[in-house]
Structures are given as structure tokens and as C-alpha cells.
C-alpha positions as CSV (number, residue, x, y, z in Angstrom):
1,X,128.7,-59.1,-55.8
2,X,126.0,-60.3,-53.4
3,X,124.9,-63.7,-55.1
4,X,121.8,-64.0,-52.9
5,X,119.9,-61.2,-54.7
6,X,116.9,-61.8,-57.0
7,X,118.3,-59.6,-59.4
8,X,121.2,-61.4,-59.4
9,X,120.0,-64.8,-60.0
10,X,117.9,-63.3,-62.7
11,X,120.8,-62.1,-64.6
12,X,123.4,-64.9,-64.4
13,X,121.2,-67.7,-64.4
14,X,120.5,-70.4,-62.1
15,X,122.6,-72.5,-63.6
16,X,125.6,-70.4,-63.6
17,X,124.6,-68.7,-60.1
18,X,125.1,-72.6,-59.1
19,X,128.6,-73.0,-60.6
20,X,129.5,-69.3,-58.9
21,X,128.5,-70.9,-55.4
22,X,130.1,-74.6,-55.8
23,X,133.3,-72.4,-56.8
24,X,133.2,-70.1,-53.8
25,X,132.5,-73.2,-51.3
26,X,135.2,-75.3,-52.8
27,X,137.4,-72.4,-52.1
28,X,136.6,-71.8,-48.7
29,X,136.7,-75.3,-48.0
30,X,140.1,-75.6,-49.7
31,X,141.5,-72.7,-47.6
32,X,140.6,-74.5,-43.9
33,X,137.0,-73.8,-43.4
34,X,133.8,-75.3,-43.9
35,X,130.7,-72.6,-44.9
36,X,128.4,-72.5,-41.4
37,X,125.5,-75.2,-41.7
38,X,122.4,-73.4,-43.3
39,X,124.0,-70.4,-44.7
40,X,124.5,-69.7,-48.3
41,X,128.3,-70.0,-49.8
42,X,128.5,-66.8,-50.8
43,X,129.2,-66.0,-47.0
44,X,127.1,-63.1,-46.9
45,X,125.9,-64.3,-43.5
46,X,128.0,-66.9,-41.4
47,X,126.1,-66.4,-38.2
48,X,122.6,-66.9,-39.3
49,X,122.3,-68.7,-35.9
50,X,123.3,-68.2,-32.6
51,X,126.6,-70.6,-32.1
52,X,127.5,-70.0,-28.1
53,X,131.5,-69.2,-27.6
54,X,130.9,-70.9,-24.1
55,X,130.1,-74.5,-25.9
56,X,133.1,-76.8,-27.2
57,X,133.4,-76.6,-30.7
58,X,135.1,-78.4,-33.5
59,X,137.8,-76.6,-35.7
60,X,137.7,-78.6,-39.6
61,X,135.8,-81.5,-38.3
62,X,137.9,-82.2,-35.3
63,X,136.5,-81.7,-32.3
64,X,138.3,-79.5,-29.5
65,X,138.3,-81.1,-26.0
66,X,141.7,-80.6,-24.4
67,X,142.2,-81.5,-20.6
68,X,144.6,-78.8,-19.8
69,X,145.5,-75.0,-21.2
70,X,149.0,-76.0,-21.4
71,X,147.7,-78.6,-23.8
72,X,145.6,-76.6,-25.7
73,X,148.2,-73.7,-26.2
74,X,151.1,-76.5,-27.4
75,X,148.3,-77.8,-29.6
76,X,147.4,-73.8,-31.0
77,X,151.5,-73.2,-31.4
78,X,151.4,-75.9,-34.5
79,X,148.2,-74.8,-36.0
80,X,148.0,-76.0,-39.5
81,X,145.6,-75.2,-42.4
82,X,144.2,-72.5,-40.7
83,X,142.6,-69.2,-43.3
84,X,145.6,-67.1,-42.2
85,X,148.4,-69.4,-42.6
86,X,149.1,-68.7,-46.2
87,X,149.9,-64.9,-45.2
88,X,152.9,-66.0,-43.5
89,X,152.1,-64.5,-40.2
90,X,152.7,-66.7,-36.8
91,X,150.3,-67.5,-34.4
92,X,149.5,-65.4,-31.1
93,X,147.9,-67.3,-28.6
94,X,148.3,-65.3,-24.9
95,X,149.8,-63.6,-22.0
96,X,149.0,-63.4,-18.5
97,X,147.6,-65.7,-15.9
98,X,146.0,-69.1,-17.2
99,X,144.3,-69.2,-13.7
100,X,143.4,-65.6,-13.5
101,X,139.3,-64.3,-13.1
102,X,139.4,-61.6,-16.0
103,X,139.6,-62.5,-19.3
104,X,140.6,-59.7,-22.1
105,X,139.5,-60.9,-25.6
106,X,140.5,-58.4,-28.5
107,X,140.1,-58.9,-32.4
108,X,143.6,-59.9,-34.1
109,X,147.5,-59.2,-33.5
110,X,149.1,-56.6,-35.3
111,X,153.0,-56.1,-36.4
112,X,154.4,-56.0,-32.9
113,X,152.4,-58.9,-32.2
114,X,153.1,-61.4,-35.0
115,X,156.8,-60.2,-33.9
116,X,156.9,-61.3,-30.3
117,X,154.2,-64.2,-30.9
118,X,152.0,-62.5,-27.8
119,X,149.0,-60.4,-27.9
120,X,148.6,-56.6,-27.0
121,X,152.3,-55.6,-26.5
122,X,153.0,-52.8,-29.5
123,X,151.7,-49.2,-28.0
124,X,147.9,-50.4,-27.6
125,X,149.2,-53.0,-25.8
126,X,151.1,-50.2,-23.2
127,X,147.7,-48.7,-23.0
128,X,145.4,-51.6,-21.9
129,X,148.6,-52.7,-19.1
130,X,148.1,-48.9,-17.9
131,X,144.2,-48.8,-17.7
132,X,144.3,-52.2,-16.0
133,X,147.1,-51.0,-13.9
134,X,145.0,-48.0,-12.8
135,X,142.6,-49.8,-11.0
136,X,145.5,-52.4,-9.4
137,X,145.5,-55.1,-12.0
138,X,148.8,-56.4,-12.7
139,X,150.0,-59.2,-15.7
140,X,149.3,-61.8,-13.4
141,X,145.4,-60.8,-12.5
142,X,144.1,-61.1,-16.3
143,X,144.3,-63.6,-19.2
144,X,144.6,-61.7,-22.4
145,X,144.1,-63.3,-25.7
146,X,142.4,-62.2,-29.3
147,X,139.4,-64.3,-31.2
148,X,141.3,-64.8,-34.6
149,X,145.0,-66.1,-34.0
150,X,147.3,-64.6,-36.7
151,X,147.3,-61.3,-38.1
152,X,145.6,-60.5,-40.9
153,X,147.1,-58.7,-43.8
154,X,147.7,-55.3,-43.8
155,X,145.9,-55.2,-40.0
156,X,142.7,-55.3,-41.7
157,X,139.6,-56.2,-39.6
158,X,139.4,-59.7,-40.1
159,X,136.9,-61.2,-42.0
160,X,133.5,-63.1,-40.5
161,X,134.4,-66.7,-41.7
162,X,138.2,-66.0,-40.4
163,X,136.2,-65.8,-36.9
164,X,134.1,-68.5,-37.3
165,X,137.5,-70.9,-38.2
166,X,139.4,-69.6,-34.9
167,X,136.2,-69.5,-32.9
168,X,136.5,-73.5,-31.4
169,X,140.1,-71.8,-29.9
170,X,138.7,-69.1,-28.4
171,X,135.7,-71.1,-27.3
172,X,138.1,-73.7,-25.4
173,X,140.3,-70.6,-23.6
174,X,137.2,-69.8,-21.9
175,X,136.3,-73.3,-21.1
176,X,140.0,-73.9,-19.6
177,X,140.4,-70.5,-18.0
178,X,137.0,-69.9,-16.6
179,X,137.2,-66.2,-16.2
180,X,134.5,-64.9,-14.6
181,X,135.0,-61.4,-16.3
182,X,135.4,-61.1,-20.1
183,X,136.2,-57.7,-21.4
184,X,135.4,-57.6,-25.3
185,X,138.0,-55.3,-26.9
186,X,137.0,-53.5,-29.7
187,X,133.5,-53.2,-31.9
188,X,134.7,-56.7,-33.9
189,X,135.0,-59.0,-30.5
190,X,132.0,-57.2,-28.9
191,X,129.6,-57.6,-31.8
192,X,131.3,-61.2,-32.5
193,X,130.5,-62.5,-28.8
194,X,127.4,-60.7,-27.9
195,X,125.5,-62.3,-31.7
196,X,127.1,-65.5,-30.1
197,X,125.0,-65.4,-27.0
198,X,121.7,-64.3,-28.8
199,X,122.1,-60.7,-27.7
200,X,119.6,-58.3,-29.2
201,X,122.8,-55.6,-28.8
202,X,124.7,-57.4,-31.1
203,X,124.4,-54.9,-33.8
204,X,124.5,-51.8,-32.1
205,X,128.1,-49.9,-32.3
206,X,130.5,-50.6,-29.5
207,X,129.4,-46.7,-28.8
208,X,126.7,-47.9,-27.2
209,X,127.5,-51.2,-25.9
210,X,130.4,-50.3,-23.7
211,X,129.8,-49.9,-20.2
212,X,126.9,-52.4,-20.4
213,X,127.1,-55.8,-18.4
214,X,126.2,-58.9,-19.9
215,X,125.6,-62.1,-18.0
216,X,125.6,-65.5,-19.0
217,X,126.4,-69.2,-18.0
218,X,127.9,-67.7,-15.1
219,X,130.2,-64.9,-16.4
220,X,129.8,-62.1,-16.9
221,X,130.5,-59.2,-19.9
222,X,131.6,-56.1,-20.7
223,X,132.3,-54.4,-24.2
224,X,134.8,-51.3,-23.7
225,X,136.8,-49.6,-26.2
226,X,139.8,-50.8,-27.7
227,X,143.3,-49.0,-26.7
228,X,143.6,-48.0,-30.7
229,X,140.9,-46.0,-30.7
230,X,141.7,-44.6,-27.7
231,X,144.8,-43.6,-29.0
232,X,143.3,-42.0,-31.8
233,X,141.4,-39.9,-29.4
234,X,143.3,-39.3,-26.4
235,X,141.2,-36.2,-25.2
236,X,140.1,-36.7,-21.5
237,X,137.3,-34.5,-21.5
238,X,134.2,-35.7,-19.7
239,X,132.4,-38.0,-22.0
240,X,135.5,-38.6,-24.0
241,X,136.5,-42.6,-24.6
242,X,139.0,-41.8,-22.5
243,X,137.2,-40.8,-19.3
244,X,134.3,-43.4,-20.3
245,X,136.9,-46.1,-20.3
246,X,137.9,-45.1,-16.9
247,X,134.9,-45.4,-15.7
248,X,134.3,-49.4,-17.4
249,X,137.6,-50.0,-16.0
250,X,136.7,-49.3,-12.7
251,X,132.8,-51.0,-12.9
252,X,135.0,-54.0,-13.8
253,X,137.4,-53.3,-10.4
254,X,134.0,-53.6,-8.7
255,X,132.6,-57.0,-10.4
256,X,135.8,-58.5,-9.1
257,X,136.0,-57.2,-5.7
258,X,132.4,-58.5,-5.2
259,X,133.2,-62.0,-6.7
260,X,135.9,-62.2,-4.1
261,X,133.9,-61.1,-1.2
């Protein structure tokens, strides 16, 4: 039910539309995560404003400055009171190069990756190793992580305030590593980083923000689409999100060579 409707509030009652949103934020509060500043508890819109993933946050009041990523990652390995904890799943926090210039983010592990505790390794996993591969890059050229740290039941596509309470982590990777590539795996981290940054794309299907470079504070962006759906459709006819993700692949071989020129 969508709380914030006139109708709504006509029907219930303001009275009892007040208990029904005191009950929904004690809940969310209860579970690990405080409703956004200015948005309404019935969480129909958790980024009302633009909150930059490139700023240090604060994850349940506590403010995220670590020194190190080795610090930071022991720090993530406990994680505590988090909205996914009660599933039972572990956290996932990354694999690759700490140091390295291209930064993979995708939206959530799955079964093979609450298994092994590491992102992308079940078959999408093998698929984003071979596109990277194509164009030379190896394990130790990319960081590769996801913006909500356990998996979420069933593999659903996790939920907005489940982004927002794993967003400070996220938000300090890039901070530590510095990447000066991000690829955004997947319509959920594309959409999720590009509102961040106050993009006007932000809404538009990952359909049409793949391929596209977007710069800022120094890095620089790129939306492709994730392995899943590419194994879904694995047709390499031209035009296919096959062949288009060979050719993102490569535009991202290129922003690389020229940073190290």
C-alpha cells in the first residue's frame, strides 16, 4: 500500500496513517537502518536527494573513515546488524587488486557467492573474467566488488533501503581503491550510482545507458550489462548484448590505455 497517497490518508485517517508510519520506521530502524533524512517512512522514495557514493559516509550513525583497505575489509568481515544479516547469508566483500585502476561494482552475490564469500565466481562470474580477459585484463588489473554485501533471499533484486545501509561500504572501496574506471554491472548498480551523482540518466534502462561515459570527481563511468543477462541471451549477432558488450569492453581497454599514456 502506498501510504503517501491522498486517497489513502483520506481512508485510514490521519491518525491511524500516523501509527502505520511510526510502525514502519520503528521497524526499519529496528532491522539496522535509519529512513534517509526528508523522506517519508513508508520508503517509497529513499533517494529523494542526491547522496554522492564518492563522499565518506556513515553506516548506523558511525561514521566510516578507515586508513587502509585491509582495514576496512577486516572491519566489513564482522558486519553486524546489517538488513541482510537475519537471512543467514555471509558477507562478500571482493576479489582482485586493492591497488588496481578499474573498479567492477555489481548489485548482490548469489548462491556460489555467499558459498566462497567472494563476488562474481558462479557462471556469471566465468563470463565477466572472459570479457575482461578479451581485451588483456587479468584478476590482478581490476577490483571487483557488489553495492549490497550479502545475498538477498531468493537472489531477489535487492531492495532500495538495503542499498542505502551498504552504501557508506561501497562508498569507502572507492575512496581506498581509487579506480579511475568504474564499470556499473547491471540496471540496479547503474541506476543506483548514476541517481547518486545527480545524473539526469538515472532512470533510463541500462538499455540505454550502457556504452555511455560518465565523468566525475576524476573517474570516470561506464554502465554495461551484467554477465546474467548475457547469459540469458548469448546470441552474438550485431546489435546483440553480446556484441554491444564487446564493444564497452573494449572502449574501457581504451580509457585505460590513455590514463597510462
Amino acid at each position: 500500500e502506498d501510504l503517501g497517497r491522498p486517497a489513502a490518508a483520506s481512508a485510514v485517517g490521519v491518525p491511524a496513517l500516523a501509527r502505520l508510519r511510526m510502525r514502519t520506521s520503528r521497524i526499519r530502524i529496528g532491522i539496522g537502518i535509519r529512513p534517509h533524512a526528508g523522506v517519508a517512512a513508508s520508503g517509497r522514495r529513499l533517494f529523494g536527494r542526491c547522496c554522492s557514493f564518492f563522499a565518506n559516509g556513515g553506516s548506523n550513525g558511525r561514521a566510516l573513515n578507515y586508513q587502509s583497505h585491509e582495514e576496512l575489509i577486516e572491519s566489513l568481515s564482522e558486519l553486524k546488524g546489517d538488513p541482510l544479516e537475519p537471512t543467514g547469508s555471509r558477507v562478500v566483500t571482493y576479489r582482485g587488486n586493492p591497488k588496481a585502476k578499474i573498479m567492477v561494482i555489481g548489485e548482490a552475490p548469489g548462491a556460489e557467492e555467499d558459498r566462497q564469500g567472494k563476488p562474481f565466481v558462479g557462471r556469471s562470474g566465468q563470463l565477466l573474467d572472459n570479457i575482461l580477459g578479451s581485451v588483456g585484463f587479468a584478476e590482478n588489473d581490476v577490483y571487483i566488488t557488489n553495492m549490497v554485501k550479502r545475498r538477498p533471499p531468493n537472489n531477489r533484486t535487492p531492495l532500495k533501503w538495503e542499498i542505502l545501509a551498504y552504501k557508506p561500504w561501497i562508498a569507502e572501496e572507492i575512496k581506498l581503491v581509487d579506480p579511475h574506471v568504474i564499470m556499473l554491472v547491471g540496471r540496479t548498480a547503474a541506476q543506483t550510482v548514476l541517481r547518486s551523482i545527480c545524473s539526469p540518466d538515472a532512470r533510463l534502462p541500462i538499455s540505454q545507458t550502457r556504452g555511455k561515459w560518465y565523468e566525475y570527481e576524476g573517474k570516470w563511468l561506464i554502465p554495461v550489462f551484467h554477465p546474467s543477462y548475457l547469459l540469458r541471451n548469448p546470441q552474438k549477432t550485431p546489435g546483440s548484448p553480446k556484441a554491444l558488450t564487446w564493444q564497452d569492453i573494449q572502449s574501457v581497454r581504451n580509457k585505460i590505455d590513455q590514463y597510462r599514456q
